[in-house]
ZASEGU-957751 format. One record per residue (C-alpha): residue number from 1; residue in three letters; x negated, y negated, z. Coordinates in nm, 4 decimals, m for minus. Each point is the difference from the previous one (the first is absolute). Example, Ala and Ser with C-alpha at 12.3 -4.5 7.8 and 13.67 -1.06 7.14 Angstrom:
REC  resi  resn  X  Y  Z
REC  1  ALA  m1.2300  0.4500  0.7800
REC  2  SER  m0.1370  m0.3440  m0.0660
% end
This chain:
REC  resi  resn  X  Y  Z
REC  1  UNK  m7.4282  m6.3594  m7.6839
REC  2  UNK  0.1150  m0.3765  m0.1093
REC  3  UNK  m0.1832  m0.3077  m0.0509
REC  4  UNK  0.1258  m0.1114  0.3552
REC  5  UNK  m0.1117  0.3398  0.1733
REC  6  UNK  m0.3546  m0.0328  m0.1145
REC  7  UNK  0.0403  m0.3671  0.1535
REC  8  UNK  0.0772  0.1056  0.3096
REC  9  UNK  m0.2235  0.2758  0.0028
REC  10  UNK  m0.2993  m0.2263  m0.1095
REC  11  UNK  0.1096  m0.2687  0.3006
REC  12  UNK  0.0048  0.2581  0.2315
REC  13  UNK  m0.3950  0.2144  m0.0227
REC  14  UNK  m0.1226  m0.2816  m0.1895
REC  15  UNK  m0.0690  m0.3560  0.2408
REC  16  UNK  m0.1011  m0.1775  m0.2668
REC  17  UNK  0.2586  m0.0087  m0.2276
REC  18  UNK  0.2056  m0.2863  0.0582
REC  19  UNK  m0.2518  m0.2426  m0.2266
REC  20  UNK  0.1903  m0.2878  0.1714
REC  21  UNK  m0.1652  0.1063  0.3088
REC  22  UNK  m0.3281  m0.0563  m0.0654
REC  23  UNK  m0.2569  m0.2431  0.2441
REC  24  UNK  m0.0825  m0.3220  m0.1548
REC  25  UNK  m0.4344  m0.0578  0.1290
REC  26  UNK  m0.0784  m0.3557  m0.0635
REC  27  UNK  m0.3937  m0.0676  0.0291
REC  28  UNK  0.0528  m0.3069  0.0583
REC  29  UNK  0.1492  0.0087  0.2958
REC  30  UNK  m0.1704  0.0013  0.3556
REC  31  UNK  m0.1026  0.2827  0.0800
REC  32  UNK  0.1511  0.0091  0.3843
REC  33  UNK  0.3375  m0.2262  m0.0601
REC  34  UNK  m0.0376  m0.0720  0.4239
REC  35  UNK  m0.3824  m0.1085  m0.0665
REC  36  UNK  m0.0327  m0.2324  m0.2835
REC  37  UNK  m0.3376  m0.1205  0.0573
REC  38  UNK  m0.2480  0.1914  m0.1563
REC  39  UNK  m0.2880  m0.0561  0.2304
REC  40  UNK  0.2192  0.1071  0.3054
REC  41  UNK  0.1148  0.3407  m0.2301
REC  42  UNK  m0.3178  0.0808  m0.0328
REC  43  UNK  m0.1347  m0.0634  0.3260
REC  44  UNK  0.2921  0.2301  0.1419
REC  45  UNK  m0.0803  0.2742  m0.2402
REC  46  UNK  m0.3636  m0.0101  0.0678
REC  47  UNK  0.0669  0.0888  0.3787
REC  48  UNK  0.2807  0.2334  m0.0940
REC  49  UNK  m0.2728  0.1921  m0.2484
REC  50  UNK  m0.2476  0.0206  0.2829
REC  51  UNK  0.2325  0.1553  0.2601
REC  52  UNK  0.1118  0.2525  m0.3263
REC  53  UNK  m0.3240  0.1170  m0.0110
REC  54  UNK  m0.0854  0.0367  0.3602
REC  55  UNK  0.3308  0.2288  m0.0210
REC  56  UNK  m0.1546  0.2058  m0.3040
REC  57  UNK  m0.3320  0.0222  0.1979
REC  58  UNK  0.1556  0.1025  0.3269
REC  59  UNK  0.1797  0.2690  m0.1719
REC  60  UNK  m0.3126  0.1729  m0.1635
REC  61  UNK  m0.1535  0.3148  0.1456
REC  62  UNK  m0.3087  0.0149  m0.1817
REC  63  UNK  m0.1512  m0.3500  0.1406
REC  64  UNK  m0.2967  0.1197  0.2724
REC  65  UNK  m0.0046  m0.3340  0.1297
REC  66  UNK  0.3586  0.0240  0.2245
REC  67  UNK  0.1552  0.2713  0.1430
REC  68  UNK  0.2647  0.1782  m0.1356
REC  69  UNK  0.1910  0.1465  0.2938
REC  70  UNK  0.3909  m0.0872  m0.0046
REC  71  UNK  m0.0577  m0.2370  0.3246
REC  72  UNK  m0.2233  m0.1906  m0.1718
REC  73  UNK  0.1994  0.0021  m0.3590
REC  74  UNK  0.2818  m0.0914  0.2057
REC  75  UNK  m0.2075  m0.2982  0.2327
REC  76  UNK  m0.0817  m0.1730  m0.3607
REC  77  UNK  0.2699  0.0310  m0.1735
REC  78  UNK  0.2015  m0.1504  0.3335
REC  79  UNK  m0.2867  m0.2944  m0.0064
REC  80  UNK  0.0741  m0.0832  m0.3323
REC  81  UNK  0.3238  0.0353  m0.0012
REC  82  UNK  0.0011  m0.3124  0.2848
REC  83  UNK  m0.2125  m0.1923  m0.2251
REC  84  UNK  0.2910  0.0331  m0.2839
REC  85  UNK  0.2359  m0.1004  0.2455
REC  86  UNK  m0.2340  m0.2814  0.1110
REC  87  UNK  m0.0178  m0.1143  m0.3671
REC  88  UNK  0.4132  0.0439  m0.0507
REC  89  UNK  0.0025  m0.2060  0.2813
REC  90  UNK  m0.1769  m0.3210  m0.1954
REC  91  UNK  0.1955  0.0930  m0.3452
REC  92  UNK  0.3372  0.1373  0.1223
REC  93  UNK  0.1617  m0.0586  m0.3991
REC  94  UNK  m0.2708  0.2424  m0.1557
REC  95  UNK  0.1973  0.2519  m0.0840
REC  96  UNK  m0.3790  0.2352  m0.1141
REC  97  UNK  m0.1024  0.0324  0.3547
REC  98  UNK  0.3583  0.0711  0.1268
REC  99  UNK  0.0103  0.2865  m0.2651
REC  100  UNK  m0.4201  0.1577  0.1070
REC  101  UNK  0.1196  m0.0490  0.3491
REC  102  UNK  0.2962  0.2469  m0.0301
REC  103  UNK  m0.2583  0.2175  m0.1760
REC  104  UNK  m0.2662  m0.0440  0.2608
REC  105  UNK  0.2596  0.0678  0.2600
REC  106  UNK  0.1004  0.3421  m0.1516
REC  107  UNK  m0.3574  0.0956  0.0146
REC  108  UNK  m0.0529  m0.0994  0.3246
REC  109  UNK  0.3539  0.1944  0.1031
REC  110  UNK  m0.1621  0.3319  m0.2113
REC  111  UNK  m0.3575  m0.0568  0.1657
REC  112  UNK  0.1916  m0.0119  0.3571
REC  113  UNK  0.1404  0.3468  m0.0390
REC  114  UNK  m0.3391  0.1512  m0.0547
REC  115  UNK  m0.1204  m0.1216  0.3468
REC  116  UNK  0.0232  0.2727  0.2777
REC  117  UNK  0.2495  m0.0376  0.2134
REC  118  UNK  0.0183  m0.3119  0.2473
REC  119  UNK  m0.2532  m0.1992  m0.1593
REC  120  UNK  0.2026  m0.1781  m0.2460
REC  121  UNK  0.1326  m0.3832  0.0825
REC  122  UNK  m0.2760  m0.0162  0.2344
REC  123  UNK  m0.0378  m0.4037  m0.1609
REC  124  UNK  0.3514  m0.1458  m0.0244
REC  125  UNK  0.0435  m0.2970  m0.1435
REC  126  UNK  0.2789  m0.2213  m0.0750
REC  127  UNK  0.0771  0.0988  m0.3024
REC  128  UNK  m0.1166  0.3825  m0.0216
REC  129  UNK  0.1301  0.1741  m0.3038
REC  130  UNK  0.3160  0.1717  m0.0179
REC  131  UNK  0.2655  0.0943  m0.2279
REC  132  UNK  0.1878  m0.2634  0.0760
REC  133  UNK  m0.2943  m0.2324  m0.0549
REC  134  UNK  m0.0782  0.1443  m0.3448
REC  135  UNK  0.4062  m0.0252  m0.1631
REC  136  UNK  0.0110  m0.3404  0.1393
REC  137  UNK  m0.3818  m0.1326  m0.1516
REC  138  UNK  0.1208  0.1192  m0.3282
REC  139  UNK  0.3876  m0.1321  m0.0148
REC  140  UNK  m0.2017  m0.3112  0.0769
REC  141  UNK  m0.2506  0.0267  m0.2643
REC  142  UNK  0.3137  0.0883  m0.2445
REC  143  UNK  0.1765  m0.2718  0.0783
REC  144  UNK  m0.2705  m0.2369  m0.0276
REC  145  UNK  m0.1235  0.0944  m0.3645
REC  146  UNK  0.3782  0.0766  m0.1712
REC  147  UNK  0.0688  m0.2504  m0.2052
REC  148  UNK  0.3068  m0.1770  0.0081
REC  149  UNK  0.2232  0.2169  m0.3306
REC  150  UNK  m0.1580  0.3256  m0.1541
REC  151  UNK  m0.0477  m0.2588  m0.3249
REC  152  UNK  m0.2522  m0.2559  0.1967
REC  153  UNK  m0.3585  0.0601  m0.1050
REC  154  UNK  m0.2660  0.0782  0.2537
REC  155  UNK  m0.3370  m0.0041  m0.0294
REC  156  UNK  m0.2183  0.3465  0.0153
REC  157  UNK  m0.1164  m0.0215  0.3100
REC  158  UNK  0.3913  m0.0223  0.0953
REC  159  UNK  0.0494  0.2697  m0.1552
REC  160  UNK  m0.2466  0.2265  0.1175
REC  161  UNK  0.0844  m0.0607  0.3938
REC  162  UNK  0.3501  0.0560  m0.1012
REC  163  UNK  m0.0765  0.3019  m0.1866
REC  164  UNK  m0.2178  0.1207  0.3171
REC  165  UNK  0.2326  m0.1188  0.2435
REC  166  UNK  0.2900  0.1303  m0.1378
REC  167  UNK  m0.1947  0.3819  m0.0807
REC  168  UNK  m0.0914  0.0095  0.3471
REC  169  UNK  0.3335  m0.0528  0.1432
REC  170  UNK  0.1522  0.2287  m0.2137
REC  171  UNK  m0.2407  0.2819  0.0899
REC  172  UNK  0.0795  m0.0607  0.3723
REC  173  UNK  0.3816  m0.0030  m0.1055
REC  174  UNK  m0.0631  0.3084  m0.1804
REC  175  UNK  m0.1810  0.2208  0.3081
REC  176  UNK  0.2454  m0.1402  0.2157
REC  177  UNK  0.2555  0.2366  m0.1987
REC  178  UNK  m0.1615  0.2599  0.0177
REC  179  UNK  m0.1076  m0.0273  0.3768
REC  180  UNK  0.2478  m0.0179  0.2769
REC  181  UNK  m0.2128  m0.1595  0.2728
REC  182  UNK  m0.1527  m0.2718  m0.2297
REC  183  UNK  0.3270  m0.0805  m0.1416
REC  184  UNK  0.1601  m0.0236  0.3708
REC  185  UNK  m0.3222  m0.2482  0.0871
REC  186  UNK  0.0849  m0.1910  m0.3072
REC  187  UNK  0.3415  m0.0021  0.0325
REC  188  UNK  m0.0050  m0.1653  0.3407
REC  189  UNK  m0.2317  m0.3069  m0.1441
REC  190  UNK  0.2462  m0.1035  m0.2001
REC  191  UNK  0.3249  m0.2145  0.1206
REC  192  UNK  0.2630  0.0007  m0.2710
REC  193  UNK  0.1286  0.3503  m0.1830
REC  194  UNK  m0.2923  0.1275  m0.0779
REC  195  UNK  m0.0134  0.1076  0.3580
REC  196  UNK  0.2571  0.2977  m0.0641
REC  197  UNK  m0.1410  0.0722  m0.3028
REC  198  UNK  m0.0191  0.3946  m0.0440
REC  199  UNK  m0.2683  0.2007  m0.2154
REC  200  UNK  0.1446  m0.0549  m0.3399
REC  201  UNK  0.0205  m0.3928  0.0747
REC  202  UNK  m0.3588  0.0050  0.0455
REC  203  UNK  m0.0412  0.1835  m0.3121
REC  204  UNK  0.2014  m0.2523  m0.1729
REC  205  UNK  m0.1918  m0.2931  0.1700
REC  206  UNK  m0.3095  0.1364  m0.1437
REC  207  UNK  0.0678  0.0830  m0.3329
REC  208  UNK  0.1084  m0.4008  m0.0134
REC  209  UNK  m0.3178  m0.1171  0.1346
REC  210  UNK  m0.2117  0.2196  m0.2484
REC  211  UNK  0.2416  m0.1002  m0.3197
REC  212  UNK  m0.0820  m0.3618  0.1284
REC  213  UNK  m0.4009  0.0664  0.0762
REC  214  UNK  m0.0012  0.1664  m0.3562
REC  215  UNK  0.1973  m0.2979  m0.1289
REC  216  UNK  m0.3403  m0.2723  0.0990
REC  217  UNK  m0.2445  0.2884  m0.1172
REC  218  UNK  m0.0635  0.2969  0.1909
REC  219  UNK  0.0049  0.2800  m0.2562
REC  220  UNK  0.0289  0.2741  0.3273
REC  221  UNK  0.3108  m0.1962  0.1444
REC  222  UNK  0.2430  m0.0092  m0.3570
REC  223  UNK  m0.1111  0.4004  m0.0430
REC  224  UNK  0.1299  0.0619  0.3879
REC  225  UNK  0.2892  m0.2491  m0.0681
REC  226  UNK  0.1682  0.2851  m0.1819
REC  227  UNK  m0.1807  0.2698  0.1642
REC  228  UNK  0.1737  m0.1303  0.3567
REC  229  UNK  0.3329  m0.0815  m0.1588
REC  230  UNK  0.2712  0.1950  0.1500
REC  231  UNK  0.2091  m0.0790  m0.2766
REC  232  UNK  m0.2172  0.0909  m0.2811
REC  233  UNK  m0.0759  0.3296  0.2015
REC  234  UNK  0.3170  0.0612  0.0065
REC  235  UNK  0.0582  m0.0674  m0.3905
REC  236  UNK  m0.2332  0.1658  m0.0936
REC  237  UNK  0.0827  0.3843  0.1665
REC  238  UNK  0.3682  m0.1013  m0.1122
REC  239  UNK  m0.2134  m0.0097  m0.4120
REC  240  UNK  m0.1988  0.2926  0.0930
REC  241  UNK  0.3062  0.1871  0.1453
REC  242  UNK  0.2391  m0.0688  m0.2861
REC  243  UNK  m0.2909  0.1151  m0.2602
REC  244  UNK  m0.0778  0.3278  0.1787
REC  245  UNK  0.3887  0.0742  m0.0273
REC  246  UNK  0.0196  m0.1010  m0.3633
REC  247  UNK  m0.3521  0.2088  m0.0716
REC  248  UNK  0.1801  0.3156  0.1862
REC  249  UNK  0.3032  m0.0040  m0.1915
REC  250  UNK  m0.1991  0.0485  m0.3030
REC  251  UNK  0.1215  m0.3759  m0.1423
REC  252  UNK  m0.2720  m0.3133  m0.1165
REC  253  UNK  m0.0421  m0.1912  0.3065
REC  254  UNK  0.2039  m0.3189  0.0782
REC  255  UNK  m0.1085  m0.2665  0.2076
REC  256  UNK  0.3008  m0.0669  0.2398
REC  257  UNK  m0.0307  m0.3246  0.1940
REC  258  UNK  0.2071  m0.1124  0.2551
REC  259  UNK  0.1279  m0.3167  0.0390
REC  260  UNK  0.0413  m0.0780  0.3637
REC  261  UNK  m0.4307  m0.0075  m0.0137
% end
């Protein structure tokens, strides 16, 4: 194997090895680029942290205090999903509660399915989560925190949303490819190519997002970048393949890569 195989090899299962790639965090910076004011930040992270942990206290079972029957999981988490809307509503540009509503609406879609038959969207509201609700809420958030080249610094907090936001597209990407009615459901949300995209477009889609939400952080995301990488799948049985050959035939196995990966 040359020099230049190993390169490729390396580019391919490793995410991180382009060092010209890396994120440039600048502590310096404001935290939320769209809120510059401190005092407002904080005052729209303090409301954002108290709806958080009415979610996390909703979703416990062991609290004697509330009922824990999928209704009335499902009638809080609805609630408070409202008031996050309510509060997106006053900060539109805050790309955090964009990316914990998408969250919040994908346990409020899970919670729904638990409900006996008939008895869920018994309280619509205008904006009641959907699919279609949850891609859009985080292209938004996406958008909103990118910065402007992959060599502009951002502060941490940028880069955590983005490293959430991005993860949790990704893993929707990635169970859309592997399941035909959510990827049909996503698939009609969207209004340029992606709506003909097949299984293996998903796939592709998601390994992107998680290289990029492993990029700003998320150790989980740059280990499923390569995991979910059709390509590097497909690299890697072609190594695997081309050993077991050389291993049958008696002969010190060669590493044969191909070039077209």
């Amino acid at each position: 194997m040359t020099l230049n195989d190993g390169s490729i090899l390396a580019k391919l299962f490793d995410p991180e090895s382009n060092p010209t790639d890396q994120v440039l965090v600048d502590s310096l910076l404001p935290e939320d680029p769209h809120v510059p004011d401190p005092k407002e930040y904080q005052r729209i992270q303090d409301a954002e942290r108290k709806i958080i942990l009415s979610v996390e206290r909703a979703l416990r079972t062991d609290d004697s205090r509330q009922p824990t029957t999928p209704s009335a999981t499902y009638d809080r988490l609805t609630d408070l999903h409202g008031k996050l809307s309510g509060l997106i509503e006053a900060h539109p540009a805050s790309a955090s509660l964009l990316n914990n509503r998408a969250q919040l609406s994908r346990l409020c879609l899970s919670n729904e399915r638990l409900l006996p038959s008939g008895q869920s969207q018994q309280d619509q509201r205008n904006d009641p989560p959907s699919i279609k609700s949850i891609i859009q809420d985080l292209n938004q958030a996406i958008t909103l925190m990118t910065p402007p080249t992959p060599q502009s610094p951002i502060s941490p907090y940028q880069g955590k949303v983005l490293a959430q936001a991005h993860t949790q597209r990704a893993s929707l990407l990635h169970a859309a490819s592997k399941t035909p009615t959510l990827r049909s459901e996503l698939a009609s949300s969207f209004q340029n190519v992606e709506s003909s995209w097949d299984a293996t477009d998903f796939a592709e889609a998601a390994s992107r997002d998680f290289f990029v939400g492993g990029r700003y952080g998320n150790e989980v995301a740059k280990n499923l970048a390569v995991y979910t990488n059709p390509t590097a799948k497909l690299c890697n049985q072609m190594v695997q393949e081309a050993m077991r050959r050389e291993i049958q035939m008696g002969t010190k196995p060669v590493v044969v890569v191909e070039r077209s990966c």
